[in-house]
C-alpha positions as CSV (number, residue, x, y, z in Angstrom):
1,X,-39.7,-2.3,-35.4
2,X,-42.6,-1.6,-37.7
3,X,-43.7,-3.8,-40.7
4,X,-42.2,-1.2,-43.3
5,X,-39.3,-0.6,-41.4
6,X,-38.6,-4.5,-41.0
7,X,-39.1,-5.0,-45.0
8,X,-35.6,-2.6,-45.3
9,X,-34.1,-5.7,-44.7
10,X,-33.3,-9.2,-45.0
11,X,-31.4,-12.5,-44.0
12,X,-28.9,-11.9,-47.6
13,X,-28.4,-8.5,-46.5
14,X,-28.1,-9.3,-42.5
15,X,-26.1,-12.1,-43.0
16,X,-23.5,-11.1,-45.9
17,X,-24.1,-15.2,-47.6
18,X,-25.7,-15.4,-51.2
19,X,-27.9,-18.4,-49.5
20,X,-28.8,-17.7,-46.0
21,X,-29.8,-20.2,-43.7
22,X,-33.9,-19.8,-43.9
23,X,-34.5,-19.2,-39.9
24,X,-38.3,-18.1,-40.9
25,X,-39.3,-21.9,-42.1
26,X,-37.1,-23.5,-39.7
27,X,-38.9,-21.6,-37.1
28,X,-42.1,-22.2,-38.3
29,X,-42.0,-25.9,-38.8
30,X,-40.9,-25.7,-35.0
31,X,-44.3,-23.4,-34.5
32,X,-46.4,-26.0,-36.3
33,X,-44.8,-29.4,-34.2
34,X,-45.4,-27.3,-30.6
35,X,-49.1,-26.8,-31.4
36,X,-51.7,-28.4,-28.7
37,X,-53.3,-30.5,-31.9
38,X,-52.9,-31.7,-35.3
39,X,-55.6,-29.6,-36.8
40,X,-54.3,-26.1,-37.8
41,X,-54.3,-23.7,-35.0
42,X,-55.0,-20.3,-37.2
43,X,-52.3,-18.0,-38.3
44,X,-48.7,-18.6,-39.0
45,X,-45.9,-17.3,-36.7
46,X,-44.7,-14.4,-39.4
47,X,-48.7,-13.3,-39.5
48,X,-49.1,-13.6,-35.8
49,X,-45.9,-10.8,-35.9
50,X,-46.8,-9.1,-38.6
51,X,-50.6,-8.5,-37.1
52,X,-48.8,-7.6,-33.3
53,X,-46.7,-5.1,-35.3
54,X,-49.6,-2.9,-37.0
55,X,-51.5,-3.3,-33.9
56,X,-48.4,-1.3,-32.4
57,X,-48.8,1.1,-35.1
58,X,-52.2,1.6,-34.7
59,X,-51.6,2.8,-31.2
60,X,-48.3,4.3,-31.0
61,X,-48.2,7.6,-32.7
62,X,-44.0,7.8,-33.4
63,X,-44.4,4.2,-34.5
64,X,-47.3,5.4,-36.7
65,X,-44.9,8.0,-38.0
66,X,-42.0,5.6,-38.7
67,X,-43.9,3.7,-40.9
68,X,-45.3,5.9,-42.4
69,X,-42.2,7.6,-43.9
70,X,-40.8,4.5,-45.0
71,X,-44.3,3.8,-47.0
72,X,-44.2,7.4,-48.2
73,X,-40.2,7.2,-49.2
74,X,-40.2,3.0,-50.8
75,X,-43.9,2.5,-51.3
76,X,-46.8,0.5,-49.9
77,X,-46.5,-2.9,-48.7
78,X,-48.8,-6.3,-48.3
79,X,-49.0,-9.1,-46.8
80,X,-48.3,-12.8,-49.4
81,X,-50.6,-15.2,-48.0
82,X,-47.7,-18.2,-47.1
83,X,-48.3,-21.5,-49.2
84,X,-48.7,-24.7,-46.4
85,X,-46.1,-27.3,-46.8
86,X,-47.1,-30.9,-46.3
87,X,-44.1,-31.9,-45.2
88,X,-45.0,-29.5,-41.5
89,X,-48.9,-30.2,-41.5
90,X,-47.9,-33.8,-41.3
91,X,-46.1,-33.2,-38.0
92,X,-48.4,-30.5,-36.7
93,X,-49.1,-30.6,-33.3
94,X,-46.7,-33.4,-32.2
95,X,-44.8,-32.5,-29.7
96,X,-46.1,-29.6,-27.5
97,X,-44.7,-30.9,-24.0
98,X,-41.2,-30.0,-26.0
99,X,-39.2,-26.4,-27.0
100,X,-41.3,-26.5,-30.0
101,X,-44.3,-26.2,-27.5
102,X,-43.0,-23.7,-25.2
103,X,-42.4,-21.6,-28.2
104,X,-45.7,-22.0,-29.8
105,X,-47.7,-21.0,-26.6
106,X,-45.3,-18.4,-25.8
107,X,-45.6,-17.1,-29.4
108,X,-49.5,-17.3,-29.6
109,X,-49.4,-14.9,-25.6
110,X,-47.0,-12.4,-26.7
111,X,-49.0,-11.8,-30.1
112,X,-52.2,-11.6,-28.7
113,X,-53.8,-8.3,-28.3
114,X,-54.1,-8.2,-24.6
115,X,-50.3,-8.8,-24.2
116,X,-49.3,-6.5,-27.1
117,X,-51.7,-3.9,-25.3
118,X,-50.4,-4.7,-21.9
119,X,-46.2,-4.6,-22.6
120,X,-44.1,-1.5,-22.9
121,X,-42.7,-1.5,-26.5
122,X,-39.3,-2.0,-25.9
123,X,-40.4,-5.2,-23.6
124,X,-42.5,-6.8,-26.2
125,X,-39.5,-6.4,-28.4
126,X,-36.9,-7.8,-25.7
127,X,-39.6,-11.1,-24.5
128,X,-40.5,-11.6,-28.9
129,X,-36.7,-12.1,-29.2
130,X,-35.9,-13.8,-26.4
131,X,-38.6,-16.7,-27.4
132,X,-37.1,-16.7,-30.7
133,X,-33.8,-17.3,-29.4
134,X,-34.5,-19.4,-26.6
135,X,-36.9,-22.1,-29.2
136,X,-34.6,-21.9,-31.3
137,X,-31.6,-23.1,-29.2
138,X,-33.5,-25.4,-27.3
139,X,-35.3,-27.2,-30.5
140,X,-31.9,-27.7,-31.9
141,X,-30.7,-29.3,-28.6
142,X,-34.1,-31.3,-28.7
143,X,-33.3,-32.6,-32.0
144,X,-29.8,-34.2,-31.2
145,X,-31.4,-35.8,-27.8
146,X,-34.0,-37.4,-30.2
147,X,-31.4,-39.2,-32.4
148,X,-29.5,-39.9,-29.2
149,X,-32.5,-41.6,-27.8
150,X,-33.6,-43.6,-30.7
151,X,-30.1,-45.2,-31.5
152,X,-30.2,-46.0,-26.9
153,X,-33.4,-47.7,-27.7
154,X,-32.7,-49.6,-31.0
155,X,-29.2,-50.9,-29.0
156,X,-31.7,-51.5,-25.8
157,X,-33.6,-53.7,-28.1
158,X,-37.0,-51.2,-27.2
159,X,-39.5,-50.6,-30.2
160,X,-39.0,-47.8,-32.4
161,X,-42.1,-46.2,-30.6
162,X,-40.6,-46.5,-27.4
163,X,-37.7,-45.5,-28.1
164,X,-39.3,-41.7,-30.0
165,X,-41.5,-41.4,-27.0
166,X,-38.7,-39.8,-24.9
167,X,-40.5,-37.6,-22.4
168,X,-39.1,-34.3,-21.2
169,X,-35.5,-35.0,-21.7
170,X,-32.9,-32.3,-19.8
171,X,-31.1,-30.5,-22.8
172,X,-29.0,-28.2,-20.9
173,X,-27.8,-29.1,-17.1
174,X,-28.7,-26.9,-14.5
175,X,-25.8,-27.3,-11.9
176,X,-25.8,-25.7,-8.2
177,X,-24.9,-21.9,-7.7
178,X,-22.1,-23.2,-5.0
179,X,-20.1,-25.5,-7.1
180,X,-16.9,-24.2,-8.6
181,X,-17.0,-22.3,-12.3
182,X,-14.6,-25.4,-13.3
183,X,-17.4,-27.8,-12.8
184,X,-20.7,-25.8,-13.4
185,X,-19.8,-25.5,-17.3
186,X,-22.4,-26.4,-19.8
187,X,-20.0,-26.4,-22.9
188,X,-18.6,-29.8,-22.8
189,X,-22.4,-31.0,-22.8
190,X,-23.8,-28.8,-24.6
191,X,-21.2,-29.5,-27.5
192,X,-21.2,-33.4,-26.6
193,X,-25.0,-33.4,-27.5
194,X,-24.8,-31.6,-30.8
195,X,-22.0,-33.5,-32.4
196,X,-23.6,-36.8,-31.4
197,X,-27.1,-35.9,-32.6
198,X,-25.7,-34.8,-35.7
199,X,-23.7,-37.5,-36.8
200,X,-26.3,-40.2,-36.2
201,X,-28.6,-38.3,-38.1
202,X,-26.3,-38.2,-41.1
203,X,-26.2,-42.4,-40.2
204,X,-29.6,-42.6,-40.2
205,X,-30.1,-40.6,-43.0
206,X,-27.9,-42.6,-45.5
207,X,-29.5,-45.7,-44.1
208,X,-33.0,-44.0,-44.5
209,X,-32.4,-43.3,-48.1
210,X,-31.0,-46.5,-48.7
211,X,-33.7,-49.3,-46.8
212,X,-36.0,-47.0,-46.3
213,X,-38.7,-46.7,-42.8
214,X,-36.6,-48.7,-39.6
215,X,-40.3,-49.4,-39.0
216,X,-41.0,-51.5,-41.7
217,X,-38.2,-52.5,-43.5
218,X,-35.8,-53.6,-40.4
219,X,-32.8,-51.7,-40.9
220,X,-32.5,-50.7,-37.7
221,X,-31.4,-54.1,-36.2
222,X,-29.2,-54.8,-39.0
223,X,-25.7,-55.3,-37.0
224,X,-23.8,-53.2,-40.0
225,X,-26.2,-50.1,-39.0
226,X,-25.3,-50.2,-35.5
227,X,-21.5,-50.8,-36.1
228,X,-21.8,-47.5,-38.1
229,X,-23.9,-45.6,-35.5
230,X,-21.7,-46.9,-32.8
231,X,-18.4,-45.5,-34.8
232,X,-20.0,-42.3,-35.2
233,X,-20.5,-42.0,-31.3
234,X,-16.9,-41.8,-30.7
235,X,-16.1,-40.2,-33.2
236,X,-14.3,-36.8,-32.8
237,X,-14.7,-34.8,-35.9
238,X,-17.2,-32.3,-36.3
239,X,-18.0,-31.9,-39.8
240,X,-18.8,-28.1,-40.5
241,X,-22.4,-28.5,-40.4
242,X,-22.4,-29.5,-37.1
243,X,-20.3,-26.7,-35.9
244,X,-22.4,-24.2,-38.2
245,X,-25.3,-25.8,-35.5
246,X,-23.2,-25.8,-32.6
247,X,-22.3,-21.4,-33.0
248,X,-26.3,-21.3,-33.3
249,X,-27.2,-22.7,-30.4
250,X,-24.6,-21.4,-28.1
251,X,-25.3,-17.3,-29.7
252,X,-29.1,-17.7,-29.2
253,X,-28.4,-18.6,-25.4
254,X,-25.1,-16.8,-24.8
255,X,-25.2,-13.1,-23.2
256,X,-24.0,-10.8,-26.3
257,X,-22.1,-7.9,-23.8
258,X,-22.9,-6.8,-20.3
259,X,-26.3,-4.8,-21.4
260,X,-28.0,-8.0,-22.6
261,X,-30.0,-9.2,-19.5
262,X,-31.9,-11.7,-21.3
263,X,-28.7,-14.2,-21.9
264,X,-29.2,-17.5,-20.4
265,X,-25.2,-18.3,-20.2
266,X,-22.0,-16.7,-19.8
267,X,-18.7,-17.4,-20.8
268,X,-15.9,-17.4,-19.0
269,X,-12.8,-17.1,-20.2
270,X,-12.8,-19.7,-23.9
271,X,-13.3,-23.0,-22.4
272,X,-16.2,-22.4,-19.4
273,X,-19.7,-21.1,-20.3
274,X,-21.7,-21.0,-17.1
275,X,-25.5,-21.5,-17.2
276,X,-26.5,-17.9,-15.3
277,X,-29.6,-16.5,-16.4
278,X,-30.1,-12.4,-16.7
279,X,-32.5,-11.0,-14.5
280,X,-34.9,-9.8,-17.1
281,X,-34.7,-13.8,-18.9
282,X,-36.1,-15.0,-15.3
283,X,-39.0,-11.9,-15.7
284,X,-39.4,-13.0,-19.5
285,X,-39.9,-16.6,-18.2
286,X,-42.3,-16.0,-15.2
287,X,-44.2,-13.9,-16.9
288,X,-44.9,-15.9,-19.7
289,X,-45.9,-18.6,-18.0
290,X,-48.9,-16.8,-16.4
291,X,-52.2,-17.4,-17.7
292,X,-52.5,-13.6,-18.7
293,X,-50.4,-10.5,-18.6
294,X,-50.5,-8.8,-15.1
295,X,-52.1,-12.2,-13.2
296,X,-50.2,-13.7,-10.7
297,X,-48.1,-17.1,-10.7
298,X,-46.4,-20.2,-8.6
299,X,-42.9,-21.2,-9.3
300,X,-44.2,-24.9,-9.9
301,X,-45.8,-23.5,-13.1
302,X,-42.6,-22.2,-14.0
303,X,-40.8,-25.3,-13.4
304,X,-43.3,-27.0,-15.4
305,X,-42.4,-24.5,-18.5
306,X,-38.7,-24.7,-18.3
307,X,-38.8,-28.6,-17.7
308,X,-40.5,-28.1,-21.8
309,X,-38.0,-26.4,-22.9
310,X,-35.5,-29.4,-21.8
311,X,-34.5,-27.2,-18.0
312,X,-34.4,-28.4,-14.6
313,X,-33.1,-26.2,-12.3
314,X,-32.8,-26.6,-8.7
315,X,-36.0,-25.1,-7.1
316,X,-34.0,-23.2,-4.6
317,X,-31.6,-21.8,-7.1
318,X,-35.0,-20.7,-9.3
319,X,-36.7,-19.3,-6.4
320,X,-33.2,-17.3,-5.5
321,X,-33.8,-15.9,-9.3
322,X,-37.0,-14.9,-8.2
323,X,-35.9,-13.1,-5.7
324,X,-33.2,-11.3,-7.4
325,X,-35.8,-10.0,-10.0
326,X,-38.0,-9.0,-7.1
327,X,-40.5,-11.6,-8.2
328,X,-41.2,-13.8,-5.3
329,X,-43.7,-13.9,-2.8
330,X,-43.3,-15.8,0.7
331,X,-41.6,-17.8,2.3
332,X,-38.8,-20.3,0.2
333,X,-39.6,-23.0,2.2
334,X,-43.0,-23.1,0.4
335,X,-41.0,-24.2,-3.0
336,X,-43.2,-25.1,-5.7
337,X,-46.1,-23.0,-3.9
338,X,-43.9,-20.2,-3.7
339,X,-46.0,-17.2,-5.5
340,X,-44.5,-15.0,-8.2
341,X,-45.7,-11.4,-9.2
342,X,-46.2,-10.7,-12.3
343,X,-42.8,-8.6,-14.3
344,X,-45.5,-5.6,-14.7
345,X,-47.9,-5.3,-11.7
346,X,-50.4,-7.4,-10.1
347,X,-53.7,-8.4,-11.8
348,X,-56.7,-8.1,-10.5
């Protein structure tokens, strides 16, 4: 897609609601939190696109053509320099071992010159979505854990900082290839940690607006707080909000037909969604997680990038991916020091 051709567009028109859901500053707070540090990093995630996008122009002559007609036909177009919000510079570069620092780095690669230069088009296209979807999903998924851990540590009697200093948590279970469908699906969890999430943060919320910071004012070991967060974990409703979360998530990872390799799960039947990756979502994956396009890789690098975005899968069940894509290199027994080839060719 080219910058003119995108601008024929947008989320009223794609979506058919008067007030669309506003996925381009959801997904650039995310951006701003995965950063490496606190100091701004350079150019926002719609600039770092919009830059990749005439650099495709620049050297693709039907592209050139596109965009071309659609300037000629609805006139020239510019980029608006985006106004900072304070509210996203204040939690710039906090988490990057997190989804929302698997999608920055992964963002800041597939933008850069040498890997627009060094993808086919139609594979920049198919990896630049997949990230969206895939930071997406897994940022929501991060959020809920968060709530989830800070209400386990307020009832653990933890500090408030231990309690949001929750590591790499798994967001999505990774069962074993040989168990039965029955037992492999990620639904039930995946559902279980959304509605949970959600309703503590409309607890903490209300409380928030109410007493205020946990931190200083207390609230949080006030017993009428933790009745209400308690209630709200066994509750079973799912206000509409929370479902409205819950469709998002499961779309951005679900296979959308039998031509969409990049899926992470597939449904079975309405109540089992199995976690089974496509072929070209383990290439996206492996090949991001190279140090450059075209250079070589181990599978405990990759283990280390899907363990930020909230995966752990089974080594041998990751290094059978590898396989299938034609990736590996070596024996299995080597696990983590099992080498991976890059999607498109060897390095140098």
């Amino acid at each position: 897609m080219t910058p003119a051709l995108a601008l024929l567009q947008d989320t009223t028109g794609m979506t058919g609601l008067a007030n669309p859901v506003n996925y381009a500053a959801i997904l650039e707070a995310m951006f701003a939190m995965g950063s490496p540090s606190s100091e701004s990093d350079g150019p926002t995630m719609a600039s770092r696109w919009l830059s990749a996008a005439s650099r495709r122009v620049d050297t693709d002559s039907v592209l050139a053509r596109v965009d071309a007609a659609f300037v000629e036909l609805y006139g020239e177009y510019r980029e608006r320099p985006q106004v900072a919000r304070a509210e996203v510079d204040s939690l710039r570069g906090a988490y990057p071992n997190s989804p929302f620092g698997w999608l920055h780095d992964s963002w800041v690669k597939l933008t850069s010159n040498e890997w627009v230069d060094a993808l086919p088009p139609r594979v920049w296209i198919d990896w630049a979505t997949t990230t969206l979807r895939m930071g997406l999903a897994f940022g929501f998924l991060w959020e809920a854990e968060r709530y989830r851990s800070v209400l386990q540590g307020i009832l653990s009697s933890r500090t408030l900082a231990d309690a949001l200093d929750m590591g790499q948590p798994e967001l999505l279970p990774w069962p074993a290839a040989y168990l039965p469908p029955s037992s492999r699906s990620v639904r039930p969890a995946m559902r279980r940690r959304i509605d949970e999430g959600g309703r503590l943060r409309n607890v903490m919320a209300r409380w928030a607006v109410v007493e205020g910071d946990p931190s200083g004012r207390g609230w949080a070991s006030n017993p009428a707080f933790l009745n209400e967060a308690k209630a709200a974990l066994s509750e079973s409703s799912r206000p509409s909000a929370l479902k409205n979360v819950y469709e998002t998530v499961f779309y951005a990872l679900v296979r959308r037909d039998q031509s969409d390799h990049y899926g992470l799960l597939v449904p079975r039947g309405t109540n089992v969604t199995l976690l089974d990756p496509g072929t070209e979502w383990v290439a996206m994956v492996a090949g991001l997680a190279a140090p450059a396009p075209g250079a070589s890789n181990h599978v405990g690098r990759i283990v280390e990038e899907l363990a930020r975005l909230g995966l752990r899968p089974p080594v041998s069940e990751l290094v059978r991916l590898l396989e299938s894509a034609g990736l590996a290199r070596g024996s299995a027994d080597a696990d983590h020091g099992v080498r991976v080839a890059s999607p498109f060719g060897e390095g140098e």
